[in-house]
C-alpha positions as CSV (number, residue, x, y, z in Angstrom):
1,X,8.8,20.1,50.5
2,X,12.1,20.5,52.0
3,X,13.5,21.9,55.1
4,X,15.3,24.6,53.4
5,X,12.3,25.2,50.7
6,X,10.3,26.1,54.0
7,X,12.8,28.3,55.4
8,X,13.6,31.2,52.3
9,X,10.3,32.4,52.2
10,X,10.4,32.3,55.9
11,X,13.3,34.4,56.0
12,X,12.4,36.6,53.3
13,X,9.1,37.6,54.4
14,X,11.2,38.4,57.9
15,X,13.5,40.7,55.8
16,X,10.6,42.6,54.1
17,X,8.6,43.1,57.5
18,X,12.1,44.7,58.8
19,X,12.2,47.2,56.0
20,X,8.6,48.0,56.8
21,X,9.1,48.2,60.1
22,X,11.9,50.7,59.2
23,X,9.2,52.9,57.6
24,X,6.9,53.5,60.7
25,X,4.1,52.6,58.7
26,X,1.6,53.6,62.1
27,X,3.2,57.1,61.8
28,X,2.6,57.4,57.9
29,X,-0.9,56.3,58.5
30,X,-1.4,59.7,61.4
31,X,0.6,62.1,59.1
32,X,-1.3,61.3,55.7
33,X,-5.3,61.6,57.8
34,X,-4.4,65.1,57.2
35,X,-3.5,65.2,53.6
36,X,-7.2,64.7,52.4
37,X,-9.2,66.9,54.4
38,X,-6.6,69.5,52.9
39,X,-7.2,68.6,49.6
40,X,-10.9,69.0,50.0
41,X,-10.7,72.3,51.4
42,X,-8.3,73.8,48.9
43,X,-10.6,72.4,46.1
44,X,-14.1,72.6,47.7
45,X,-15.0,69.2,48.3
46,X,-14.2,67.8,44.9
47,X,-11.0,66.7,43.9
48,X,-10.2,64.1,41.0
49,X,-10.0,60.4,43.4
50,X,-6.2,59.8,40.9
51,X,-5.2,63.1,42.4
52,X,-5.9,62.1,45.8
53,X,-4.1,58.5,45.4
54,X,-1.2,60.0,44.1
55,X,-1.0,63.0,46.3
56,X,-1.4,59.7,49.2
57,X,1.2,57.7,47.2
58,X,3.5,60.3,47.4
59,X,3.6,61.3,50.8
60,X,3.6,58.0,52.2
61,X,7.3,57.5,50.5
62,X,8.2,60.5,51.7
63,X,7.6,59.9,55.2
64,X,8.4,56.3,54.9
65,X,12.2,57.5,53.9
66,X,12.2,60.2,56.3
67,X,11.2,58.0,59.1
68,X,13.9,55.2,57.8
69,X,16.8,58.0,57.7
70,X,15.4,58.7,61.3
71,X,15.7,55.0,62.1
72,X,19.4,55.0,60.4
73,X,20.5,58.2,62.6
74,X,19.4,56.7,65.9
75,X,20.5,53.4,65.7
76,X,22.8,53.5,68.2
77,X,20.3,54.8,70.8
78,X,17.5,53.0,69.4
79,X,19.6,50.1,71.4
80,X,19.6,51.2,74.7
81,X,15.8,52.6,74.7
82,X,13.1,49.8,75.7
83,X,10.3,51.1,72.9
84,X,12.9,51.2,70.0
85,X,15.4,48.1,71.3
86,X,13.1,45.8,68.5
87,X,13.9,48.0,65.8
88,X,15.6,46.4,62.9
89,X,18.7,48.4,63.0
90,X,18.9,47.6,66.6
91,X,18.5,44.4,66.1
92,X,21.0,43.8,63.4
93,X,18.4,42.2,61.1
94,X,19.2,45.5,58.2
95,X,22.5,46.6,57.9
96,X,22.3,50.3,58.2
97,X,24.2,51.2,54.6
98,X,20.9,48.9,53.1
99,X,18.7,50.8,55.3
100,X,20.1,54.3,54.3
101,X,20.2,53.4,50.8
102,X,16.4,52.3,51.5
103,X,15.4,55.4,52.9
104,X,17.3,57.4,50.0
105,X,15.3,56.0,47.3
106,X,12.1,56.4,49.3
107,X,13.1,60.2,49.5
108,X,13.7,60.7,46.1
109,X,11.3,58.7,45.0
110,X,8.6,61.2,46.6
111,X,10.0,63.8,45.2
112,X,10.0,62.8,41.3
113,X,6.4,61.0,42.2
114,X,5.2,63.7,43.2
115,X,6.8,66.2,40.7
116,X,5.7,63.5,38.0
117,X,1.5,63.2,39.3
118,X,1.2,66.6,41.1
119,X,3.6,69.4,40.8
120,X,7.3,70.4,41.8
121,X,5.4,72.7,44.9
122,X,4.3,69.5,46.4
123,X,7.6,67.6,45.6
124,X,9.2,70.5,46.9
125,X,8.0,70.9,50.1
126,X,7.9,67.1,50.7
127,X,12.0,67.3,50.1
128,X,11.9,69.7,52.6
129,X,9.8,68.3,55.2
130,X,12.3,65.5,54.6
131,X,15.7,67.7,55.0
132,X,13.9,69.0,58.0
133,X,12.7,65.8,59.9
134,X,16.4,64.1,59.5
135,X,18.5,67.2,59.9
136,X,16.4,69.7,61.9
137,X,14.5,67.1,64.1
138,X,16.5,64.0,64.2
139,X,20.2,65.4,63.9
140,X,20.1,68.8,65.9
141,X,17.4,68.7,68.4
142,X,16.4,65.2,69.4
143,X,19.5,64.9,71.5
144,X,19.8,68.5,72.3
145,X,16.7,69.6,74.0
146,X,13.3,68.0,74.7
147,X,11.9,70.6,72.7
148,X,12.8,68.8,69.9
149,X,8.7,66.9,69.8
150,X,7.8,70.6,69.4
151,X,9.8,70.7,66.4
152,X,9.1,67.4,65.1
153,X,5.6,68.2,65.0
154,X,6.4,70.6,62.4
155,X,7.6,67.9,60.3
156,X,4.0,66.4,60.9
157,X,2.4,69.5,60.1
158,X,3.4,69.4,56.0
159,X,1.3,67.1,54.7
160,X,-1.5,69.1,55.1
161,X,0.6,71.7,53.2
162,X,1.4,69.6,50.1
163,X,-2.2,68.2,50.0
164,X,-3.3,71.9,49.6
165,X,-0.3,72.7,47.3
166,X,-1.1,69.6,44.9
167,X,-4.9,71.0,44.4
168,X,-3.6,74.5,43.8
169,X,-0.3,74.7,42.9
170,X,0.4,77.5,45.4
171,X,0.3,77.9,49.6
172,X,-2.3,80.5,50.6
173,X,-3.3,81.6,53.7
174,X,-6.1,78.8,54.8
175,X,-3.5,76.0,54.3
176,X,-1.4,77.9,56.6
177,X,-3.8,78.3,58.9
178,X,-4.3,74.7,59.2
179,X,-0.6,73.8,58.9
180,X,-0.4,76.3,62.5
């Protein structure tokens, strides 16, 4: 084997742990605990396992692109910050147009998964937890008032709702309850 046969796979597997990395995957793991428990509740304990893994599926991409556009809106503060200076768009190792396009087709991926295995409730209110995590969150507040984790936690909050909402097809009052 060559030197530079050794080196692409190097290199490559670098590149994909950079666009994982991009994706907060410790994040996706906290926000989709929720999604499950949810499900059960809204169905009684029983809930076809394909339903579940889709539901899961879903949600992961959708926070997985939200959390990239995140990564792609703070770039230029994730340099100057000790805990984020090893992010990949800090770093230089992803150029941010691959990394926003990235996090676009995560984003609308979720959406037509979910529309596509669930229903358009779910894929709806994972677009907008989306809109709300990079525009609301990210854009508005994070540099505007430390208030903003407040806010983001409402972001964090929706999975429980589309867990419900993919049982049922509706929001009703216990999901509610537990989104609060």
């Amino acid at each position: 084997m060559s030197i530079r046969e050794g080196v692409a796979p190097s290199r490559t597997r670098t590149t994909l742990l950079d666009y994982v990395s991009l994706t907060k995957p410790r994040v996706i793991e906290l926000l989709l605990v929720t999604t499950i428990p949810a499900m059960l509740l809204a169905h009684r304990g029983t809930v076809d396992p394909l339903l579940i893994a889709n539901t899961l599926f879903g949600g992961m991409l959708a926070a997985a692109g939200a959390n990239t556009l995140n990564c792609v809106a703070d770039a230029d503060i994730d340099k100057v910050m000790k805990r984020t200076a090893r992010r990949p768009l800090a770093r230089a190792t992803v150029p941010r147009s691959h990394a926003l396009r990235f996090g676009l087709v995560l984003s609308f991926g979720s959406f037509f998964w979910l529309w596509w295995t669930t229903n358009l409730l779910s894929a709806h209110l994972a677009g907008v937890t989306i809109c709300f995590y990079v525009f609301v969150y990210t854009l508005l507040l994070k540099r505007r008032t430390s208030q903003n984790v407040v806010w983001g936690g409402a972001a964090g909050c929706m999975p429980v709702m589309i867990g419900w909402s993919a049982v049922t097809g509706t929001i009703e009052w216990p999901a509610l309850v537990m989104c609060a």
